[in-house]
N, C-alpha and C positions, 0 to 999 in steps of 0.2 A: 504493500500500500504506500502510493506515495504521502507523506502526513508532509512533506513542505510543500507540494501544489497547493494543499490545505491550507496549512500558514501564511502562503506568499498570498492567497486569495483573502485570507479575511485581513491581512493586514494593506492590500491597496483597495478593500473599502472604508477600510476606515476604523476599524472596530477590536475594541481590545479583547480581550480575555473577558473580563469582568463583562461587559457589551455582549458580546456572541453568546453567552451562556447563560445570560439575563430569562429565566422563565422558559431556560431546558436541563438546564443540570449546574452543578457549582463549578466556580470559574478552577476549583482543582482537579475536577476532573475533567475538563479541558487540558488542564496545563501538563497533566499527566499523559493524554496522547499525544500533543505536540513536542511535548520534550521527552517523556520517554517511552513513544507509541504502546504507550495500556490504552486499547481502544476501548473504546465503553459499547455500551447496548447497543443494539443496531436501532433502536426507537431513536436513543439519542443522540448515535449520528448519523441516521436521515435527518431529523432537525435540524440540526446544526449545518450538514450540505445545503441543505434549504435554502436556509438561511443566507446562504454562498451564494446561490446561484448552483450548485454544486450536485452530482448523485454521486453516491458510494462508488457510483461503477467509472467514473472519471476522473477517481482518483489514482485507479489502477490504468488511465491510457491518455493519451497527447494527439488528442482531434481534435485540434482548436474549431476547427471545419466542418466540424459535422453538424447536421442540419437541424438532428434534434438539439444538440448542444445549445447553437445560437439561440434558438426557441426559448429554451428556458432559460439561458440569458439573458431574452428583453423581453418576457414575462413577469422576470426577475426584476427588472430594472422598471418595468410600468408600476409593480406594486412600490417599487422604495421612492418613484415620483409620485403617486397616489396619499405616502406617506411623506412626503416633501422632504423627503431624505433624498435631496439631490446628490453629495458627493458621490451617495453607492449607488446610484442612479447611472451619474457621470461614469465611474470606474467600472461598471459591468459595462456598458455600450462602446467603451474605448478597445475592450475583447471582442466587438464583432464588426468585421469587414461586410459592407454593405455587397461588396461583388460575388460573396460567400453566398448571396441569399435571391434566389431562380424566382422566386413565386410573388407575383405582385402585391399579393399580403401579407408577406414577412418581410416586402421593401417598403410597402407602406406604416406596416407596427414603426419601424427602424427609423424612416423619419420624421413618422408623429412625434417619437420619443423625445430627439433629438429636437427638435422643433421646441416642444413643448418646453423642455428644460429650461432652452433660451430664452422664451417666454416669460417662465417664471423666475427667472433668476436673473434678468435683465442682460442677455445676452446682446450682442451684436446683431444691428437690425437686417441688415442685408442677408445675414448667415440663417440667422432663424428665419424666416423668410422663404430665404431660398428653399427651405425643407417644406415648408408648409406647401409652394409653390409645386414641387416637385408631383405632390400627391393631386394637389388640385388640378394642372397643366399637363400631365404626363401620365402618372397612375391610373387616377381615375378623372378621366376625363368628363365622363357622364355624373359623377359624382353621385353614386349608385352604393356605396358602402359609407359605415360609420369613421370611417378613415377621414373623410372630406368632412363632415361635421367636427372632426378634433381639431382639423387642419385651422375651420372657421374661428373655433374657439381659442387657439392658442392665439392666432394671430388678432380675434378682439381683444383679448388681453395684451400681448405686445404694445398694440398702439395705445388702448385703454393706461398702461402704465406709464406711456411717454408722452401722457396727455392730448393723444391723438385723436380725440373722441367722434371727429365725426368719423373719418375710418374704422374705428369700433363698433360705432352705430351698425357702421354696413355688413361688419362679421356677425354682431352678436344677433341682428335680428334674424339672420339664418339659423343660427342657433336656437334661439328660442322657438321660433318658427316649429323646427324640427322636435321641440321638446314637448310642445302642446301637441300635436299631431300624436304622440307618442303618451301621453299621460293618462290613455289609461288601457295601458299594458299591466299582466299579470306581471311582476315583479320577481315574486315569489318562486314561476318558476321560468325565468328568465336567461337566458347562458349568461354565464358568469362576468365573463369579459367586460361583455355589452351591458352587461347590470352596472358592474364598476362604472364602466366609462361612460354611463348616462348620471351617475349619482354625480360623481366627478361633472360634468357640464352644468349639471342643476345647479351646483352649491355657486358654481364661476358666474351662473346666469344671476344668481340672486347678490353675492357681491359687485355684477355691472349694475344691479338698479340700486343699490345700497351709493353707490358711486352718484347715480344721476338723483339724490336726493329721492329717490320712490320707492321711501320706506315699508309704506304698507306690501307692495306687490313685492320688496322682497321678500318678506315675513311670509308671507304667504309659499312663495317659493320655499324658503327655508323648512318649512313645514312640511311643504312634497317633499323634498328632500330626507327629511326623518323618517316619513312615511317608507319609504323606500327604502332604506338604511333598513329598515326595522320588518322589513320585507324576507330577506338571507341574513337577519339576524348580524351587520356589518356595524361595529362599534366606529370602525378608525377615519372617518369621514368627522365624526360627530364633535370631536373636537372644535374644530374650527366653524360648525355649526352655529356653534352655542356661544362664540365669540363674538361669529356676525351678528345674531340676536342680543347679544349683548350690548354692542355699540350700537346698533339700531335703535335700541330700546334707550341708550342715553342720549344720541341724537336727536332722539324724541322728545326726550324732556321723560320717559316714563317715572312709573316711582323707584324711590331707593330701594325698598325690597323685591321687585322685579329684576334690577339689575343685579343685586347682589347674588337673589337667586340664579341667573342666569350667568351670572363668574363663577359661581362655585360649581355648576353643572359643568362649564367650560372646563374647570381645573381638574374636577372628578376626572372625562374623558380622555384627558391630556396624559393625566398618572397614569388612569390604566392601558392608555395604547402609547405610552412612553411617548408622548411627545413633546419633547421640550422646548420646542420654538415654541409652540402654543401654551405653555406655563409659564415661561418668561411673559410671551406678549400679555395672561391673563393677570400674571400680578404685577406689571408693568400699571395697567389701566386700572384695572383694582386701587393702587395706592394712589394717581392720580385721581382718581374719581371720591374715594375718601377724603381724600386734600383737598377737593372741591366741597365739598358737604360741609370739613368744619368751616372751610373759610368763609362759607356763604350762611352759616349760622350767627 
């Protein structure tokens, strides 16, 4: 068994000992197969490959190439961007060569992702872009799969972010468009992917009108959203849910036990799907909005 494919992988995402074995096993018995291969249970390391991007059986061979491989390393990398864990996002996509990948839906996953990244992470407008472009212009030309829908969406966010708003306007009403035409789909029993990737659109559709001041209709939005979350029983959206309802709600002028209830449901979320941007941003606003209340008393 190779165990430093293992190691060279989880440490160019990013993630220590203590990290990787966070809510699979103790960070010793990690340290124990990487340093002096006592492999543990095979439950817990599928998990732990998972976790990788990784299967048991990849640790024993060197096909960067293979097809399944790539696959589950930008399925890998849609869920750590779903989790806004962009670095292990970034470091699994920089493992797959696009020319690697024949099938116009795994060229398309490939540069939603990449697209998307730049999107959210204020990439280079031209480069994000040009991904998005690729799929719209090229892939799918008829724009007949959810591929052109991500494409829409990333890039109203783009300009949405560099206060491009009437250009946004023009992405996001595709989007939305596309999300009512769709709103009332069984959820429940949904393929997975497409479940993900519409909850993902909703929560983005309801922070563009949170943006354009139209609070109510985002609330509302935010609500489909949980709706649906609570559909495949998906906790790790709901974080940042409860955020935007949060700020919505002080935007608003709501009451102080509205909002406060709606930070500490943020926080709950956050803890249990290990998100820490969203615990810094909740007690970020949390202490500012307390610091408003005494000073206004």
């Amino acid at each position: 068994m190779d165990i430093q494919k293992f190691v060279r992988q989880r440490k160019s995402l990013g993630y220590s000992q203590v990290e990787l074995s966070r809510g699979i096993c103790t960070q010793s018995t990690l340290s124990k197969f990487e340093n002096s291969g006592k492999v543990p249970s095979l439950s817990i390391l599928e998990q732990l490959c998972r976790r990788l991007g990784l299967t048991i059986d990849e640790l024993n061979q060197d096909d960067a190439s293979s097809l399944r491989y790539l696959r589950r390393l930008m399925d890998t990398a849609e869920q750590h961007l779903m989790l806004e864990r962009f670095p292990q996002a970034i470091g699994l996509l920089k493992k797959v060569a696009p020319e690697n990948l024949a099938a116009p839906q795994d060229q398309m996953q490939y540069y939603y992702l990449q697209g998307m990244i730049g999107a959210l992470t204020s990439g280079q407008l031209s480069a994000t872009l040009f991904n998005f472009t690729k799929i719209l212009d090229e892939l799918d030309e008829e724009h007949q799969t959810i591929f052109s829908q991500l494409a829409y969406l990333g890039s109203g966010i783009l300009y949405a972010r560099q206060g491009s708003m009437d250009h946004a306007d023009f992405f996001f009403a595709k989007v939305i468009t596309y999300l009512q035409e769709n709103a009332s789909d069984d959820w429940s029993k949904a393929e997975r992917l497409r479940y993900l990737r519409t909850i993902m659109m909703t929560y983005y559709a309801a922070e563009y009108h949170a943006l354009n001041h139209r609070l109510p209709i985002s609330n509302k939005v935010l609500d489909q959203a949980i709706g649906m979350c609570a559909a495949q029983h998906v906790t790790y959206f709901l974080p940042r849910i409860k955020l935007l309802q949060a700020n919505n709600a002080i935007e608003a002028g709501g009451s102080i036990d509205s909002v406060r209830r709606l930070l500490t449901e943020a926080m709950v979320f956050a803890r249990f799907n290990h998100s820490e941007v969203v615990e810094v941003q909740v007690a970020t606003i949390r202490k500012n909005f307390e610091n408003e209340i005494v000073n206004n008393d």
